[in-house]
Backbone bond lengths (Angstrom), bond angles and torsions (degrees), N, CA, C in turn:
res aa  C-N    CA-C-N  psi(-1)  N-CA   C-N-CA  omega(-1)  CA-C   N-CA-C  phi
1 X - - - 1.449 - - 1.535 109.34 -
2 X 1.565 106.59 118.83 1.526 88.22 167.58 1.975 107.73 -141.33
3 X 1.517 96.56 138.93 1.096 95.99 176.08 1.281 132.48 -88.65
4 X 1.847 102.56 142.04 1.674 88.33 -175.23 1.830 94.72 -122.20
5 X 1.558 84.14 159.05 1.984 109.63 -177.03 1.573 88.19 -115.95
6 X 1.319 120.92 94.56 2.008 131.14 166.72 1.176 99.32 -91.46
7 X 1.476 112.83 141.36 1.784 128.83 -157.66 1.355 106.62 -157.67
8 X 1.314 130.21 154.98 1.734 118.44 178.38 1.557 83.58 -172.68
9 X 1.412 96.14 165.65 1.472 119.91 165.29 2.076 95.45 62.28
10 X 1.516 99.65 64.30 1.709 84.44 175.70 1.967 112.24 -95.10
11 X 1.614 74.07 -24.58 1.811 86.70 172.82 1.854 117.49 53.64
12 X 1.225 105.49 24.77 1.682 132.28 168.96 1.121 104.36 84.66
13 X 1.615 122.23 35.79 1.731 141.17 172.59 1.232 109.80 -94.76
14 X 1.345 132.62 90.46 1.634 134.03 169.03 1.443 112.80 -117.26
15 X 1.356 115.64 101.82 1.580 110.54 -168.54 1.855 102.85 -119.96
16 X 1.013 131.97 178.53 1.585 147.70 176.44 1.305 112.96 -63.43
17 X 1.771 116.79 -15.19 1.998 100.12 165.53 1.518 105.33 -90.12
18 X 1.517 99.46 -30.37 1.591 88.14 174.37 1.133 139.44 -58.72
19 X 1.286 118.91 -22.17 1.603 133.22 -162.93 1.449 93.63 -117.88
20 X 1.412 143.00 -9.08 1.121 115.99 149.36 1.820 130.29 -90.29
21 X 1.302 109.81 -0.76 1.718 131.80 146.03 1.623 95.82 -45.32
22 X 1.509 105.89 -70.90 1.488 119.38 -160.39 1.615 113.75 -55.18
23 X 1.583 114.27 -29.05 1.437 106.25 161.99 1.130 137.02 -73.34
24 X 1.419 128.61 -8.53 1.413 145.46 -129.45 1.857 92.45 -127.51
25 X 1.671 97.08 -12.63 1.592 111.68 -175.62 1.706 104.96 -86.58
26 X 1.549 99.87 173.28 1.704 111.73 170.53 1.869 89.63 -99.97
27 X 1.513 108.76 -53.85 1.556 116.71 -161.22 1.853 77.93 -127.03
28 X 1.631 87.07 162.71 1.673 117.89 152.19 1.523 129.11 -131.96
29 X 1.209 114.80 110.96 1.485 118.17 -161.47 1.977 93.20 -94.42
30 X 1.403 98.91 140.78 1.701 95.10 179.79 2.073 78.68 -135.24
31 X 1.311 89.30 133.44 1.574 135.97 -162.32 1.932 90.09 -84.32
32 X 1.175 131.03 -23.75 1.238 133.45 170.01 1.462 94.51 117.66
33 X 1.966 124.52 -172.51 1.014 161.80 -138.54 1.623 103.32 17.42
34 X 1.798 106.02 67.59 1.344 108.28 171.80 1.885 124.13 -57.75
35 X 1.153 102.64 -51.74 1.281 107.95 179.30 1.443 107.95 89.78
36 X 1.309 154.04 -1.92 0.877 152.07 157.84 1.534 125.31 167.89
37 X 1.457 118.12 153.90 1.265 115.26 -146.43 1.721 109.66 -92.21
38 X 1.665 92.98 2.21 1.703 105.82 142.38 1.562 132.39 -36.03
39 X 1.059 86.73 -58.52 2.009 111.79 -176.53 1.172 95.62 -43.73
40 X 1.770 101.64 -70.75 1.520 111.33 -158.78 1.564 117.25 -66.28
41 X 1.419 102.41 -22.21 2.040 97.89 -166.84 1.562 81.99 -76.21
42 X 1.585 134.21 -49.60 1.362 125.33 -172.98 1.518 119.75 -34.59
43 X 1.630 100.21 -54.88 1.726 88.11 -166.64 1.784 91.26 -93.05
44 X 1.200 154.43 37.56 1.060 158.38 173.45 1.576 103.44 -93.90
45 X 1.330 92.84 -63.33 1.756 88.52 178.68 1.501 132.76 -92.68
46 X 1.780 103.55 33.19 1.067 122.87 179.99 1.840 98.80 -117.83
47 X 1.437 119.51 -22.14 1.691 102.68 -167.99 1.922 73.73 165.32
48 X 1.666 99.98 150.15 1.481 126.24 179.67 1.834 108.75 -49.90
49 X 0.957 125.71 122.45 1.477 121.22 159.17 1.120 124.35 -117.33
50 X 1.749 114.27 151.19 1.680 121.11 171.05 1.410 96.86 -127.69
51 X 1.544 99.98 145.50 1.042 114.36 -140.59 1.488 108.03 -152.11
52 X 1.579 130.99 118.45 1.232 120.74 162.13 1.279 138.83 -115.90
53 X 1.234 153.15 176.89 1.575 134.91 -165.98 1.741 102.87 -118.31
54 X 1.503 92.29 146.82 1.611 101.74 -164.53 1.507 97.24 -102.86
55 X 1.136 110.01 -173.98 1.634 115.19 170.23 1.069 125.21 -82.23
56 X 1.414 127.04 2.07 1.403 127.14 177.12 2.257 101.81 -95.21
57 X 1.141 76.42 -12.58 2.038 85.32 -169.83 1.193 112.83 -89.70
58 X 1.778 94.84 122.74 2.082 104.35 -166.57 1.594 103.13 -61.46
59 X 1.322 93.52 -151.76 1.693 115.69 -153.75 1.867 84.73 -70.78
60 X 1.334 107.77 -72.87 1.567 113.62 -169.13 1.341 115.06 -50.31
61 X 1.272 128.29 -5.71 1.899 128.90 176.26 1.662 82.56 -103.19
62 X 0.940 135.66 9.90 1.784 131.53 -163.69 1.648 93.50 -89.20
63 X 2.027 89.07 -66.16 0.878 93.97 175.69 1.658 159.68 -73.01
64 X 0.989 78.69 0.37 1.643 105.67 -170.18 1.625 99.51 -92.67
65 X 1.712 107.27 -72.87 1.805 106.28 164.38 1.541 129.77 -61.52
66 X 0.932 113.08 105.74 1.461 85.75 164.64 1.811 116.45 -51.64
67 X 1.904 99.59 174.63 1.671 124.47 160.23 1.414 110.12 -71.39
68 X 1.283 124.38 -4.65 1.922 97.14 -158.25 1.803 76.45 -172.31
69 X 1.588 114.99 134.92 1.523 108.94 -178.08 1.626 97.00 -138.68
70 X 1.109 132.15 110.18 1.111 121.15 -177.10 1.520 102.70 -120.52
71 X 1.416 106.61 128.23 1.663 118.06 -177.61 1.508 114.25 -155.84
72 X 1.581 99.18 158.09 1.541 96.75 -162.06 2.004 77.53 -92.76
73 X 1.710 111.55 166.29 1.701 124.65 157.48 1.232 92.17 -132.12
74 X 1.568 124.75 112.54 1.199 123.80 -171.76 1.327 137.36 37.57
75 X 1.229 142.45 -96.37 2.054 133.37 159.56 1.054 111.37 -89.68
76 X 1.973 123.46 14.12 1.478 90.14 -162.56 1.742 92.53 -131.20
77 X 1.211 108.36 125.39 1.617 137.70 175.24 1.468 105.65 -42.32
78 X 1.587 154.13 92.99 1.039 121.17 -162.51 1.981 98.10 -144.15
79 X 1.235 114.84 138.41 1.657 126.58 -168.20 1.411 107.78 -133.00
80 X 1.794 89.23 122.57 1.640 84.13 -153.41 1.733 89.93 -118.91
81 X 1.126 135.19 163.23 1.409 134.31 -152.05 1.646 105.01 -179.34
82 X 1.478 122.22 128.25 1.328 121.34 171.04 1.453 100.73 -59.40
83 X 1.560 115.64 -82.77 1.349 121.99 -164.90 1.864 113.67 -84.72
84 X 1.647 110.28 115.92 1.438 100.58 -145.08 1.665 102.50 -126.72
85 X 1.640 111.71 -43.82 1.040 140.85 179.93 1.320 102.09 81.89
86 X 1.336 113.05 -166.02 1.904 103.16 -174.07 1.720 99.22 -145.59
87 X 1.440 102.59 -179.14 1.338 112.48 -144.10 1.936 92.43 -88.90
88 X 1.594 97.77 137.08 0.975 167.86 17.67 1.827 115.62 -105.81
89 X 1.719 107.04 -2.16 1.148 110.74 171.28 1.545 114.53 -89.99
90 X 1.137 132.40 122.79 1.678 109.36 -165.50 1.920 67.77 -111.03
91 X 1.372 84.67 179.43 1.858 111.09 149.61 1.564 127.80 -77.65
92 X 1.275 101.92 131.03 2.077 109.06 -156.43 1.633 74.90 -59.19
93 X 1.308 161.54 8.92 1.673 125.00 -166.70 1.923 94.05 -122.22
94 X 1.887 101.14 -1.80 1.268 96.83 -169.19 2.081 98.48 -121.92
95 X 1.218 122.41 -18.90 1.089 146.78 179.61 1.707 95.20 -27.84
96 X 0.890 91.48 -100.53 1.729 112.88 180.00 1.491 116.43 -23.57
97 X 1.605 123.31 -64.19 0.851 119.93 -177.01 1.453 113.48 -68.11
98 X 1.693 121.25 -21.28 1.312 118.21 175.83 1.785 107.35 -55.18
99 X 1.492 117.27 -62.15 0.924 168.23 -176.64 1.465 94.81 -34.09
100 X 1.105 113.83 -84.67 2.048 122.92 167.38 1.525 129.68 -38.00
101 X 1.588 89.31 -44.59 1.652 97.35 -165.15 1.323 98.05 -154.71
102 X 1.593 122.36 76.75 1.515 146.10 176.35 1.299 116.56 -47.88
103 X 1.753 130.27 88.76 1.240 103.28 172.62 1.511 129.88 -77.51
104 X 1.351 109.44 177.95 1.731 91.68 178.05 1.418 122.99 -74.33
105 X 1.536 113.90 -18.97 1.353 112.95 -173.82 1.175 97.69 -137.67
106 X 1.684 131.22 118.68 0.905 156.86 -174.56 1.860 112.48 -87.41
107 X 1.120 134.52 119.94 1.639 118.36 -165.69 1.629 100.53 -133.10
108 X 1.282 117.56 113.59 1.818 125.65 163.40 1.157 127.93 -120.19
109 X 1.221 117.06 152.95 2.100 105.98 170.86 1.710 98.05 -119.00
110 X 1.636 117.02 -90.61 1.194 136.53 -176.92 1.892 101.10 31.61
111 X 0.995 149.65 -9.88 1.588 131.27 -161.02 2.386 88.27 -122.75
112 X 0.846 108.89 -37.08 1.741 98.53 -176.24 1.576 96.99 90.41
113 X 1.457 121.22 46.04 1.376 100.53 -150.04 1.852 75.58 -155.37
114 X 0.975 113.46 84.22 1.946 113.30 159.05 0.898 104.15 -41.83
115 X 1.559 125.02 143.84 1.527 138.47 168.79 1.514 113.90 -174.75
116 X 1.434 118.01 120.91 1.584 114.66 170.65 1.385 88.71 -107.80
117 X 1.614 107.35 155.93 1.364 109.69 158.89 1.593 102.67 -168.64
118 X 1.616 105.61 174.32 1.639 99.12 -164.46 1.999 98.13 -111.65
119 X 1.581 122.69 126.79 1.297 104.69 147.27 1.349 130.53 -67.86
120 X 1.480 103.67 104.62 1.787 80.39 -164.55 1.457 108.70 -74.63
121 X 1.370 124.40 -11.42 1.738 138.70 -166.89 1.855 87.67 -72.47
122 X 1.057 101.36 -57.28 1.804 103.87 -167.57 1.416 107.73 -90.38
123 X 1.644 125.30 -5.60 1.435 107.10 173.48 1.394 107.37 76.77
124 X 1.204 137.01 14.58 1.490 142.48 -146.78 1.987 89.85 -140.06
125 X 1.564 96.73 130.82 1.436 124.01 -167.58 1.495 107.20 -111.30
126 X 1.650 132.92 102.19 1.288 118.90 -137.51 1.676 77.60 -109.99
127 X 1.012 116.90 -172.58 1.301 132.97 -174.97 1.953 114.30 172.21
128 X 1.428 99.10 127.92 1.724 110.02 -172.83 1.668 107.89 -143.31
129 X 1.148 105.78 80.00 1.385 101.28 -156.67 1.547 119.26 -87.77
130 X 1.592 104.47 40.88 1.476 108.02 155.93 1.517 117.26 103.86
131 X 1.146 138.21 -142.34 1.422 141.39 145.24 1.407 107.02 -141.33
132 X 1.023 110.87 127.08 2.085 135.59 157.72 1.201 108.27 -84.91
133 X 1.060 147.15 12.77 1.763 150.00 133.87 1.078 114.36 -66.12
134 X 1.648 98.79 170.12 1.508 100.28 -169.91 1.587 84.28 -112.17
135 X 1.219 138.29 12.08 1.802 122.02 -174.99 1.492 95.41 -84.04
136 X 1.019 124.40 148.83 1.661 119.70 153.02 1.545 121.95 127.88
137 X 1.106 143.15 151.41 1.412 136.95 -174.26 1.572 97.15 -78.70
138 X 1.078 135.46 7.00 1.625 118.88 168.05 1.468 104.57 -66.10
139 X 1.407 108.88 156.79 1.470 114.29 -170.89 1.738 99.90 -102.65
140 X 1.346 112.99 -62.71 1.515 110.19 154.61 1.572 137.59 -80.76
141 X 1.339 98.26 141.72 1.851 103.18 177.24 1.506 93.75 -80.51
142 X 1.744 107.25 132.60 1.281 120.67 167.99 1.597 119.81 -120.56
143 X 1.041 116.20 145.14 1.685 113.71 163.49 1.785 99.62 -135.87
144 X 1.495 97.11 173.29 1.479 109.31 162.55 1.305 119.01 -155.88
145 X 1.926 104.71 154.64 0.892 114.60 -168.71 1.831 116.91 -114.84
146 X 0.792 118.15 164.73 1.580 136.40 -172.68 1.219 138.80 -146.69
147 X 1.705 137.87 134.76 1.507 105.49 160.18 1.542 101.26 -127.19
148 X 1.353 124.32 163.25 1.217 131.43 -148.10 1.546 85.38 -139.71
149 X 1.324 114.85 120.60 1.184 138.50 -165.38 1.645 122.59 -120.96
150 X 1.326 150.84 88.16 1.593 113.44 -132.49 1.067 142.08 68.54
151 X 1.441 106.35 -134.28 1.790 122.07 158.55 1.205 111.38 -113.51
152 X 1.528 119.11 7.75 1.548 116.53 171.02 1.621 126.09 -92.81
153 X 1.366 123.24 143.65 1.177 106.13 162.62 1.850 115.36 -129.86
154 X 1.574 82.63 138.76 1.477 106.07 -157.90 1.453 114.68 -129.67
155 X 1.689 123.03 146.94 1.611 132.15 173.38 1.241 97.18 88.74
156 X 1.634 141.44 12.60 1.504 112.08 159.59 0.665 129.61 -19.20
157 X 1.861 136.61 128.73 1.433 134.01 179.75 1.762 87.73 -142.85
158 X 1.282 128.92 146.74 1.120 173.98 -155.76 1.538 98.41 -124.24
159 X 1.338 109.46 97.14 2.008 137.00 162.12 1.373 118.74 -92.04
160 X 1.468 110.65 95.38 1.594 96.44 173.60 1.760 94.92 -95.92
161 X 1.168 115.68 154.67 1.493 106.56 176.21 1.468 99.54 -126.67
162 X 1.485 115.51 30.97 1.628 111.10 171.12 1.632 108.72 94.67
163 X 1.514 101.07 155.79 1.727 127.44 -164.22 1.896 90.80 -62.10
164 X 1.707 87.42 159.29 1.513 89.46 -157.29 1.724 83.37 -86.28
């Protein structure tokens, strides 16, 4: 069983509800537009993170995150991507590879816009779990949580941690 704390859009926002989410985790996956390599050393030396870089993140979050992270957490196939689009519209740079080789859990941020939903055509479990920054026209900071058990994933719960 391992639990995950998925986060995006921090935009160089790392405050004390976040990082106590982040203890309560096995891993922390950040969905991209870190904003600085603040964010990341924070929840780094709190529990393991994967991690990808959004379009707002300079050369040195470039290098450090990759664009596109694809890794198994026990049975479950999972491709995680800032800019992703959602199911049945993906993004033309993510389309294809969805499309070819379907993972089970699909992971985006880039929109400030929480959303799970199921492809049921591709079998593919999308997930965009919002922004936990304060940059952005979202009205609430969101994260989410999970634990991944097997090849199942199970206990979605929905984190608002308050108005941006």
């Amino acid at each position: 069983m391992t639990k995950i704390l998925l986060l995006s859009d921090t935009h160089s926002h790392i405050d004390d509800t976040i990082l106590k989410y982040a203890k309560q985790a096995d891993e922390i996956w950040h969905a991209g537009d870190i904003g600085s390599l603040e964010v990341t050393d924070a929840l780094q030396k709190i529990k393991p993170l994967r991690a990808v870089h959004g379009n707002i993140d300079d050369h040195v979050l470039q290098k450090e995150f990759p664009e596109n992270n694809r890794f198994m957490c026990e049975g479950v196939d999972v491709y995680m991507t800032h800019i992703g689009g959602y199911p049945p519209k993906y993004n033309i740079r993510t389309r294809d590879i969805i499309k070819q080789n379907p993972p089970k859990l699909f992971i985006s941020g880039h929109s400030h816009i929480l959303k799970v939903m199921m492809d049921k055509n591709l079998g593919v479990l999308h997930m965009n779990p919002g922004a936990c920054g304060k940059h952005g026209f979202h009205q609430m900071r969101t994260m989410l949580r999970f634990v991944i058990t097997g090849d199942q994933i199970k206990d979605l719960e929905v984190i608002e941690i308050g108005k941006r």
